[in-house]
C-alpha positions as a printed NumPy array, in Angstrom:
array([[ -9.718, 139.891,  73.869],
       [ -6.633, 141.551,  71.959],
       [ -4.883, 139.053,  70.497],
       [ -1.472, 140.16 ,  68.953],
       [  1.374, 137.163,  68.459],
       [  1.259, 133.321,  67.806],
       [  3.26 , 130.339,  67.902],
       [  2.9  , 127.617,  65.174],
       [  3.196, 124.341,  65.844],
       [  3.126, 121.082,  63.802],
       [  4.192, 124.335,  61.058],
       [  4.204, 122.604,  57.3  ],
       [  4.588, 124.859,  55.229],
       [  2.484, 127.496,  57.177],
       [ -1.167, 127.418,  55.66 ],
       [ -1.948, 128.421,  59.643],
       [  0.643, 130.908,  59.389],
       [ -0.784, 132.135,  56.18 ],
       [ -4.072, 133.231,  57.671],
       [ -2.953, 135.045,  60.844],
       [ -0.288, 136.974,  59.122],
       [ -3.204, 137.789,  56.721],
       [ -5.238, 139.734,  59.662],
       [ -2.356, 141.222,  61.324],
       [ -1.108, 138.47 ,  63.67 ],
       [  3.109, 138.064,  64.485],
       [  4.735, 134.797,  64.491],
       [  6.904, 134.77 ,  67.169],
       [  8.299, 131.177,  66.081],
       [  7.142, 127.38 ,  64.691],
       [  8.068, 124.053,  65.19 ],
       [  8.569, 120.655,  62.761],
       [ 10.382, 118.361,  62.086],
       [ 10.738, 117.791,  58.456],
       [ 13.804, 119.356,  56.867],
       [ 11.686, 119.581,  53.446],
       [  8.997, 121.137,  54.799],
       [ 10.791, 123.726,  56.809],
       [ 12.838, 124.539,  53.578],
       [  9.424, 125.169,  52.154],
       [  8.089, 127.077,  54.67 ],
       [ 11.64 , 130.   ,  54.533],
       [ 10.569, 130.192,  51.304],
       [  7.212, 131.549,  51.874],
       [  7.902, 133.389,  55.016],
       [ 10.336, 135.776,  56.8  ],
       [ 11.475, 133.656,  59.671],
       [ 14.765, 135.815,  59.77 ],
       [ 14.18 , 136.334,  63.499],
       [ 12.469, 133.678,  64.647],
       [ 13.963, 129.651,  65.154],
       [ 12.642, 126.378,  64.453],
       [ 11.947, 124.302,  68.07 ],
       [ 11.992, 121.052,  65.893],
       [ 10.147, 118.09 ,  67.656],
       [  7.356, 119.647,  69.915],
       [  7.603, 116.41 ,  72.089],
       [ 11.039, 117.434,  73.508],
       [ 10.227, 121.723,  73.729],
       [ 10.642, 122.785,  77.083],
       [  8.025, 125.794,  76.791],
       [ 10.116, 128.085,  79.338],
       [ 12.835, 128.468,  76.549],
       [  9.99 , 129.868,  74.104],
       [  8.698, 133.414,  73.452],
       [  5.101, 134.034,  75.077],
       [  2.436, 134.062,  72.771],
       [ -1.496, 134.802,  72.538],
       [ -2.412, 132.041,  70.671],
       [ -1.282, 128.682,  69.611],
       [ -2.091, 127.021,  66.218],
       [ -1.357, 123.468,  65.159],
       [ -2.298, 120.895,  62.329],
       [ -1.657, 118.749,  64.058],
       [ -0.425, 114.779,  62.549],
       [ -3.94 , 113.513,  60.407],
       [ -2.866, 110.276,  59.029],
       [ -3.768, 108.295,  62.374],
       [ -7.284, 109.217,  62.14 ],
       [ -7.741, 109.829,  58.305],
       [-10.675, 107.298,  57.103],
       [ -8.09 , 107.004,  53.872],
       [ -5.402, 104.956,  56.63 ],
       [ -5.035, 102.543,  59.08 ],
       [ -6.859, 105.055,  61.783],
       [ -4.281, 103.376,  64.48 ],
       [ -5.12 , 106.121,  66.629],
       [ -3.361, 106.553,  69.662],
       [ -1.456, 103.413,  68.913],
       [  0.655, 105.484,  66.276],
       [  3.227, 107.891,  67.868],
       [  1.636, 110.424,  65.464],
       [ -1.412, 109.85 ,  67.527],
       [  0.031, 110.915,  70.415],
       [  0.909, 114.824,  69.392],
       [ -2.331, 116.091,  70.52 ],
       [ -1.062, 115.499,  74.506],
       [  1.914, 117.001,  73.88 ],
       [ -0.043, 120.035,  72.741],
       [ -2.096, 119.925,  75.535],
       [  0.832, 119.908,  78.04 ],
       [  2.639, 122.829,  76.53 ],
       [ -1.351, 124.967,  76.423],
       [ -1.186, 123.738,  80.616],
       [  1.892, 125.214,  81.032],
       [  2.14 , 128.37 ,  78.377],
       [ -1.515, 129.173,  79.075],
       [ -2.058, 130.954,  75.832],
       [ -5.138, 132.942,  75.56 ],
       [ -6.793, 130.587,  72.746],
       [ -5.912, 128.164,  70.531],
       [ -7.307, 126.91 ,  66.362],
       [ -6.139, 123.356,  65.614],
       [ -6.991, 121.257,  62.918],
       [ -7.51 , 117.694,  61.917],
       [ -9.117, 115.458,  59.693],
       [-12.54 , 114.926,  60.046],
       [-12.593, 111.373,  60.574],
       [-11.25 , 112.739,  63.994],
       [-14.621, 112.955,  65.432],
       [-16.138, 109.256,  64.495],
       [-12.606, 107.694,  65.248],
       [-13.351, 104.536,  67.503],
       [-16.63 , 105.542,  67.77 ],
       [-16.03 , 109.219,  69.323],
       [-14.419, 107.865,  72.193],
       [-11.166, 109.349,  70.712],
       [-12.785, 112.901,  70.198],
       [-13.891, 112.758,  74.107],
       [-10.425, 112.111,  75.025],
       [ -8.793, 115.166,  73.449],
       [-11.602, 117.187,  74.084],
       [-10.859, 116.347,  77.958],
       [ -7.342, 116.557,  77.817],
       [ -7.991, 120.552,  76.332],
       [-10.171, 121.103,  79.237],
       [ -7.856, 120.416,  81.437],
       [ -4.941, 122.357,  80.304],
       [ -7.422, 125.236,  81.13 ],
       [ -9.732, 125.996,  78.293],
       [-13.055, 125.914,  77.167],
       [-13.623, 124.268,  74.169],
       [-15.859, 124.283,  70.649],
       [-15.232, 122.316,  67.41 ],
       [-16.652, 122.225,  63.802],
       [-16.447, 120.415,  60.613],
       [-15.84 , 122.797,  57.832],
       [-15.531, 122.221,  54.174],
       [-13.116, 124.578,  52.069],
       [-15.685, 124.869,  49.293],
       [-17.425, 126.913,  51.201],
       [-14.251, 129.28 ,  52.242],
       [-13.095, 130.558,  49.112],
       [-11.201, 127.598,  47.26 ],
       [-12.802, 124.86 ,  45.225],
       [-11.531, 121.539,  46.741],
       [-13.399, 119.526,  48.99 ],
       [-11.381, 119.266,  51.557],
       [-13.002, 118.642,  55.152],
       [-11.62 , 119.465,  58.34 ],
       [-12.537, 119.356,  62.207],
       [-11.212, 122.695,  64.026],
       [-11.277, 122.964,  67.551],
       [-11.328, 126.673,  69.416],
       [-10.234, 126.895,  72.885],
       [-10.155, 129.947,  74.81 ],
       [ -8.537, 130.271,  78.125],
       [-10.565, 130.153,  81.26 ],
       [ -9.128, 132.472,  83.112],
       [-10.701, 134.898,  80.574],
       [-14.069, 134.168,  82.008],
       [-15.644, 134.507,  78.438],
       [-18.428, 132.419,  77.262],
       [-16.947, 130.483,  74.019],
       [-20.574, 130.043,  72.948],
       [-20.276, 133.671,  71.6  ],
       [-17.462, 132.314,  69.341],
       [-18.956, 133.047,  65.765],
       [-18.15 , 131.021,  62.77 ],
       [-16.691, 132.424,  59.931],
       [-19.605, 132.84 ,  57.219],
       [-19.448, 131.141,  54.155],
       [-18.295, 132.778,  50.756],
       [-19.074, 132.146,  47.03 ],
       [-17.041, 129.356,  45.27 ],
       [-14.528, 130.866,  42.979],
       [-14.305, 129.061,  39.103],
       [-11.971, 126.411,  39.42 ],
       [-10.461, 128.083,  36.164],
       [ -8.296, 130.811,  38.267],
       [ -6.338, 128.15 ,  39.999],
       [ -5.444, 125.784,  36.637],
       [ -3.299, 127.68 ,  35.008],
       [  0.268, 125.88 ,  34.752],
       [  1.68 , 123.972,  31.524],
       [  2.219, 120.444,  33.04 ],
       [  0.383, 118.213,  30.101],
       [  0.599, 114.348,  30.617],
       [  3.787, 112.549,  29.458],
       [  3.174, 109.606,  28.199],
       [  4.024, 107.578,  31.296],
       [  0.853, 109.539,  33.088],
       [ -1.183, 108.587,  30.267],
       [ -0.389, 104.813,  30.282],
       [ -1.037, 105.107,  33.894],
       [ -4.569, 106.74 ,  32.981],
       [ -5.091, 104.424,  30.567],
       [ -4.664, 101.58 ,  32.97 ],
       [ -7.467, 102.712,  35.232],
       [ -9.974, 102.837,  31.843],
       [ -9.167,  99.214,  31.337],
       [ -9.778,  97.924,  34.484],
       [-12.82 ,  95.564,  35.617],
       [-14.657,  98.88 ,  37.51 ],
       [-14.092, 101.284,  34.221],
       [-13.691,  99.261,  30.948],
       [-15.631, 100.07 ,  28.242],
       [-17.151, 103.889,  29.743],
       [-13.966, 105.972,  28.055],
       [-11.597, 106.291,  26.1  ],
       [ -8.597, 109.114,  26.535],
       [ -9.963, 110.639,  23.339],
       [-13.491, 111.453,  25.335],
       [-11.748, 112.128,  28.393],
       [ -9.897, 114.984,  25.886],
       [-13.225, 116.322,  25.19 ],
       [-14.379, 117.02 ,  28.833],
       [-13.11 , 120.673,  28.94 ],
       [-12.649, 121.725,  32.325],
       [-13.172, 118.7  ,  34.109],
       [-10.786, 117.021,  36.672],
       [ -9.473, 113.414,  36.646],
       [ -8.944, 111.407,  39.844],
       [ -8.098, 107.912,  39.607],
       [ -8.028, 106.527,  42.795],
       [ -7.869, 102.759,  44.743],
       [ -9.147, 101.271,  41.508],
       [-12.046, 104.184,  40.887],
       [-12.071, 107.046,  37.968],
       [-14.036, 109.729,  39.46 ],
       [-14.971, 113.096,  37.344],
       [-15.365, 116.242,  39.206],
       [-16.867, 119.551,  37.615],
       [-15.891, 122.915,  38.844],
       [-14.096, 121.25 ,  42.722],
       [-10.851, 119.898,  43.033],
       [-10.527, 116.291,  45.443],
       [ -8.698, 116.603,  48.781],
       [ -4.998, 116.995,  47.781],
       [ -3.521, 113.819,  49.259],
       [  0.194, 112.655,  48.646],
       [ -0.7  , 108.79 ,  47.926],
       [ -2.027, 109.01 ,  44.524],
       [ -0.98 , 108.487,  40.939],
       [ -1.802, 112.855,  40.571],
       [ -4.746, 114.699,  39.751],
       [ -5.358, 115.394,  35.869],
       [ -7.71 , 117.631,  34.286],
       [ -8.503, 118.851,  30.993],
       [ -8.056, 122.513,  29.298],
       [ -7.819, 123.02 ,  25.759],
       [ -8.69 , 119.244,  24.302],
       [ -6.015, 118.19 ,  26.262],
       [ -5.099, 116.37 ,  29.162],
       [ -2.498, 118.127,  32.248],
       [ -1.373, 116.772,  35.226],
       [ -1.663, 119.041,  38.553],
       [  1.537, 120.65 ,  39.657],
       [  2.463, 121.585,  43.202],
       [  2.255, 125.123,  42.377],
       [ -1.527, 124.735,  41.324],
       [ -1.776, 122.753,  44.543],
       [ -0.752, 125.531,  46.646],
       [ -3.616, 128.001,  44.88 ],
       [ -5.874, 125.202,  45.683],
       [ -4.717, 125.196,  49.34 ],
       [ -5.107, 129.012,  49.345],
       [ -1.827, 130.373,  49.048],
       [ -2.205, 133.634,  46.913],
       [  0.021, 133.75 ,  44.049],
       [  2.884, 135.914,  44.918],
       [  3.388, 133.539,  47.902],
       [  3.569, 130.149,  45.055],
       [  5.499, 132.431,  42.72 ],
       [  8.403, 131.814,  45.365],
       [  8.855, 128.619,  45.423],
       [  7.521, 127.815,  41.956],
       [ 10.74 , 127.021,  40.165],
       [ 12.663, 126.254,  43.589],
       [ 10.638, 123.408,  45.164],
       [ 10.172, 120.383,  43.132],
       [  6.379, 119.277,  42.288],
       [  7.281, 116.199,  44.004],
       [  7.89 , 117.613,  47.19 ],
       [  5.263, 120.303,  47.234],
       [  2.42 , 117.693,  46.039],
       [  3.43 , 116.139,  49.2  ],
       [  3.846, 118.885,  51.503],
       [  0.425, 120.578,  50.54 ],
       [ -1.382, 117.417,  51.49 ]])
């Protein structure tokens, strides 16, 4: 199967993109609807020739270019364990048949999309059977897997359900589809290198979750300041120390800290895009352009 162009859908700031352009694939055009993000995303990318089809829910796929495959992240938050996990109930929810009506109708030869992985135990699986018979009957046989990106090259734990379909027309047995094999963990030292130390306001923040009922008394900033290498992550009311992995990026935190040097720096966006794999010379372009704010919640 020769597979030569894509489309990306629920686009970011094109961490799909990333990957196909990486082995040769062609954007032929992407679709989201948040202004920010799409700012991002010029940044990184040539999209000189192609155009933004905004909200997938209104595309009418005979206005788009054809395409061999199809690749969407698609909206997490309704079945992330860290929200309300409304489901189908939120609108966000709901993407996944809009994907599955434009596969019926473009008939693509195969599709990657991603999720979170609390996807596949959301009300009790019942949720996974649905999609997974909704993509089988646009006209594809289907295969998903939970994969860790510690395992993949970058050292955050970041888990994530991806689902292959391959049209049936094809006649090929998805049961071939192999995997990609695991790689060695890089040092989480390559991918801490800006100059963001703690202002004070972080600190008093930090300093907050040491007092509390869960951490008072373990540490104070001053031994904190002598775990070299070590990253920070208060979250709900917890302190949690990590050694050589980086948490899940996630916008609805305080920010991740972590020491170098006896002292104490808070994780910028640009960092955050090394973590999510960008290489460099793709964060060097929006490294003084995009604020941290916005990229800390675009890389999420």
């Amino acid at each position: 199967m020769k597979i030569s162009t894509f489309f990306d859908f629920c686009s970011g700031i094109g961490g799909g993109r990333l990957g196909l352009e990486q082995i040769g694939l062609k954007s032929v055009g992407y679709s989201d609807t948040s202004r920010l993000s799409v700012a991002t995303y010029k940044q990184l990318f040539n999209t000189e020739n192609e155009k933004n089809f905004g909200n997938l829910k209104k595309i009418k796929t005979e206005t788009i270019p054809q395409f061999d495959l199809l690749i969407a992240g698609f909206p997490c938050q309704t079945f992330s364990v860290m929200g309300r996990k409304a489901g189908f109930d939120d609108t966000r929810g709901q993407i996944i048949f809009h994907l599955a009506r434009i596969l019926k109708e473009t008939q693509p030869k195969c599709f990657i999309l991603e999720n979170v992985k609390g996807l596949v135990t959301h009300d009790k699986g019942q949720t996974l059977k649905i999609i997974l018979n909704e993509l089988g009957n646009s006209g594809f046989d289907v295969i998903y897997k939970v994969l860790t990106s510690l395992d993949y090259g970058v050292p955050q734990m970041r888990q994530r359900v991806y689902f292959i379909g391959i049209n049936k027309n094809l006649n090929m047995n998805i049961e071939f589809f192999k995997w990609p094999q695991t790689v060695e963990k890089p040092s989480l030292k390559k991918y801490l290198i800006d100059n963001n130390k703690a202002d004070n306001k972080r600190l008093e923040i930090l300093q907050y979750y040491l007092n509390n009922p869960t951490n008072n008394g373990k540490y104070t900033i001053s031994d904190l300041e002598q775990m070299e290498g070590k990253i920070l992550d208060t979250r709900m009311s917890d302190l949690r120390i990590y050694e050589e992995r980086c948490p899940t990026l996630r916008s609805q935190r305080d920010g991740i800290l972590y020491v170098r040097d006896g002292k104490i720096y808070q994780l910028t966006g640009y960092e955050a895009l090394l973590l999510q794999g960008f290489p460099k010379e793709y964060a060097d372009k929006v490294k003084d352009t995009v604020s941290d704010r916005h990229l800390l919640m675009q890389i999420a």
